[in-house]
N, C-alpha and C positions, 0 to 999 in steps of 0.2 A: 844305549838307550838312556842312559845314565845322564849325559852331556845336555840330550836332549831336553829333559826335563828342566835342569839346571840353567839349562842357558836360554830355553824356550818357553817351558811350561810355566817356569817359576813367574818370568818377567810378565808374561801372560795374566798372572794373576795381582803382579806387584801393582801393575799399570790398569788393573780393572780398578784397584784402591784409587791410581792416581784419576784416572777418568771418572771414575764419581765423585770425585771431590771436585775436581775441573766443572762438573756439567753440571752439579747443583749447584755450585759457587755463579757461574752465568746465568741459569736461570733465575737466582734471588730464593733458594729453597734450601739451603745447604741447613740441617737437622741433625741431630745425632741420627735418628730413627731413620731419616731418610737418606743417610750414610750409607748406614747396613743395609736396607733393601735395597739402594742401587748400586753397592759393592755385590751385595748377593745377586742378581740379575745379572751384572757383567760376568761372572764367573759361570755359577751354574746354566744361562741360555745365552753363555757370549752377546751381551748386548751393546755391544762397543767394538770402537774398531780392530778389534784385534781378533774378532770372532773366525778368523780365518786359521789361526793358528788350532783351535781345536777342529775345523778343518782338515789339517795337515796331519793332525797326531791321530785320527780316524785312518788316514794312508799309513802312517805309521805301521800301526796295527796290524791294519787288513794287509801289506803288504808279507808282514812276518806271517801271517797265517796262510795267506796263500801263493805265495813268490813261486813255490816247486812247482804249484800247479800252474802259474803264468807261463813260467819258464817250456815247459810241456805243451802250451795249447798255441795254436797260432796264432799271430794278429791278425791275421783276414776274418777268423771267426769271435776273437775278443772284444776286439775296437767296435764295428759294428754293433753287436750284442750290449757295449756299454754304452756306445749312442742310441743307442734304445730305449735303452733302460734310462738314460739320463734324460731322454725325449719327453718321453711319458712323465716321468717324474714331476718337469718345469713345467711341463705342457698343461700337468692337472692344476698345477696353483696361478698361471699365467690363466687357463682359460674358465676353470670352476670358480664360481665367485664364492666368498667364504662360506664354509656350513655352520651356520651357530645354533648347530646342537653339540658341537663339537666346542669344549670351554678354551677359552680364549683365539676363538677362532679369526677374528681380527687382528691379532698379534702373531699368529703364525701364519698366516698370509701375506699380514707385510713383510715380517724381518725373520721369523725362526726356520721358516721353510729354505733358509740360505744354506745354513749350516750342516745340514746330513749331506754322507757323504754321497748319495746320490745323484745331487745337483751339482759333481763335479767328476762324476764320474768316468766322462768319455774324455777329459782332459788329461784324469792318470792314465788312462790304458794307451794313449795315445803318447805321453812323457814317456813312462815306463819301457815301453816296448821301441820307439823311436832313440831313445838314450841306450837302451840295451843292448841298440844293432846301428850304430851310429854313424859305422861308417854305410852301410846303408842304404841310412837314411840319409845321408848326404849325396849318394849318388842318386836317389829316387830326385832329390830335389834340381839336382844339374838334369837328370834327362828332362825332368817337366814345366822348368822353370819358366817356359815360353810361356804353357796355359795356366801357372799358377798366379805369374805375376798380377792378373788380370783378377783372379780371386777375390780380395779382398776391396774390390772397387764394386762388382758384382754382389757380393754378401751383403758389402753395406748398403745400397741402392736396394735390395730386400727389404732390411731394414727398416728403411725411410717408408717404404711402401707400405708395409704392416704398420707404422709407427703412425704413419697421417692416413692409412686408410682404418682406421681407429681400429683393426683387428686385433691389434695389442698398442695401447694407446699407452701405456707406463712405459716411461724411458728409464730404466735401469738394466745393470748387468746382467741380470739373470732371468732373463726371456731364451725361449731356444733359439731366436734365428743370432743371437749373441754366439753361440756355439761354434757354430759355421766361419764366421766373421772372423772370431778368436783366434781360431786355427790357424786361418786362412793367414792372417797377419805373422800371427806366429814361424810359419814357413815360412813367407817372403822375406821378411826378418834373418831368421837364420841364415837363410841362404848367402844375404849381402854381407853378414856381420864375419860369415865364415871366412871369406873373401880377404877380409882385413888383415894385413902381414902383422901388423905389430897393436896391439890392446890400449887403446886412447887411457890418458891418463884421467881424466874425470869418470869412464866408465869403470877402471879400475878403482876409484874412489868412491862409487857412488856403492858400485858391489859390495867395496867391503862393509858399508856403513848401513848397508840397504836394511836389516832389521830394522835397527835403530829408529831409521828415516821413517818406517812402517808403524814404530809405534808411537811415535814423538809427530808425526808429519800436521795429525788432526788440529791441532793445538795452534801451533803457527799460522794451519792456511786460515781457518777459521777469525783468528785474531788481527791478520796483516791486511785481509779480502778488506775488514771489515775497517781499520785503518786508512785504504787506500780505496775506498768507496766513492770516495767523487772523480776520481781517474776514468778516462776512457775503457771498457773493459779488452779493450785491447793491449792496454799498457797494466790494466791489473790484475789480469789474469800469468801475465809471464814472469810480472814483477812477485807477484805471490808466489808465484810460482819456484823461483829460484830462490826468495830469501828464506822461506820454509826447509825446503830443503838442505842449504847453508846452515840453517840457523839445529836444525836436526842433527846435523851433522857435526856441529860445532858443539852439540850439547851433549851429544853420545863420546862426542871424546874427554869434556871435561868429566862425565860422570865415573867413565871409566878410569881415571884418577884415584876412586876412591874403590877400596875394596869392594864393597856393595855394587858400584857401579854396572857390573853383569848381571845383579840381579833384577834389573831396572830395564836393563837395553841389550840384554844378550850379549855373544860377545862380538868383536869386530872382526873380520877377515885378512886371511891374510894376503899380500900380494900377489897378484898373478903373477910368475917366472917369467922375463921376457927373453925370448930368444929369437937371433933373424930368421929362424926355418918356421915358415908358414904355416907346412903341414904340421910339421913337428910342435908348434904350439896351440893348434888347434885342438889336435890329436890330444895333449896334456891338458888345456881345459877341457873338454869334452870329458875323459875319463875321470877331473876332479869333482865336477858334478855328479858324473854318475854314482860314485862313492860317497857322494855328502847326500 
């Protein structure tokens, strides 16, 4: 738990510093006074992109408290139960329009209602228990891969339909028919990546740098979009797209240079093992996730 603080929590809070200072310095507001409240807002209600990490340390948690009993209860009866739970949850702040007797009920409507672990809940029970039983869960996906393919073409045409038939007219991530969608992608995904004999080297470079890229990413696209502005968004969307990334990646290693440097960007990953036995490296990543 230790590591994790150090190499997660810390950078979490290093980088709430650095993104206040970033976001009042663009806006034309940067104050001592408006330092400290927008350092305190990133920290105590994650208000910056990183709010996903205290996210993560909510599963933490919950996992240590109740793993024995996970382990114990089924997924036919858990996953359901936490798509439910997660339904309702999104469903209330997707479909009740703010209460303002409730104090700053415009502010947890837009952004704070992201971060309880609620509104991600049917995605751990569904990691959890699919990584648990993995081999599986890979055969559930070779028997059904015919009707799954088709999934995520279906989910998102949902989508589109609630999005323009103004039932939920906000296009962001955390709508519940996103849920579905998520999944759906997600399996199609595994399935083909499974497939792959040997670990592309840019996916093994991108892996190990991926915190990094997560916390450094805002900065870049934000700055390069806005550079490459008069471009077709054809050519500035992919161009952003890549030197952000590049340029994340190239910042996370020079930082890491400096002892502090993990405090900043976590640390980096290490190599995947490459070996020519298919299953056998499948088998080896699949269990190093499951343990990290």
């Amino acid at each position: 738990m230790w590591k994790r603080v150090r190499y997660i929590l810390v950078p979490y809070i290093t980088m709430a510093v650095v993104y206040a200072f970033y976001s009042l310095i663009r806006s034309g507001e940067l104050t001592p006074a408006a330092l400290i409240v927008k350092t305190l807002r990133n920290i105590v209600v994650a208000d910056y992109i990183a709010y996903f990490i205290i996210v993560i340390f909510q599963f933490y948690v919950l996992h240590m408290i109740f793993t024995k009993y996970l382990q114990k209860t089924s997924p036919k009866l858990m996953i359901p139960l936490c798509l439910m739970v997660n339904l309702i949850y999104l469903g209330f702040f997707n479909f009740v329009p703010p209460l303002h007797f409730i104090p700053s009920a415009e502010y947890i409507w837009t952004r704070l209602y992201w971060v309880p672990f609620p509104g991600w809940l049917f995605y751990f029970s569904v990691a959890y228990y699919c990584g648990r039983n993995h081999v599986v869960f890979k055969e559930f996906l070779n028997r059904n891969i015919k009707w799954l393919i088709f999934s995520p073409i279906v989910t998102f045409l949902v989508i589109l339909f609630l999005r323009f038939g103004e039932l939920l007219p906000e296009a962001n991530s955390k709508r519940v028919d996103i849920l579905f969608y998520t999944i759906s992608v997600i399996f199609v995904m595994f399935y083909f990546t499974s497939k792959i004999k040997q670990i592309p080297w840019i996916i093994d470079l991108v892996s190990r740098y991926s915190f990094g890229i997560y916390l450094l990413h805002l900065m870049f696209v934000q700055n390069f979009s806005e550079m490459f502005d008069g471009l077709n968004p054809l050519i500035n969307i992919p161009l952003t797209f890549v030197i952000s990334i590049s340029a994340s990646i190239l910042l996370t290693y020079l930082l890491h240079k400096l002892k502090i440097g993990g405090y900043f960007v976590g640390k980096i990953g290490t190599k995947f093992t490459r070996t020519q036995e298919a299953g056998k490296q499948s088998e080896t990543w699949a269990e190093t996730q499951i343990k990290v």
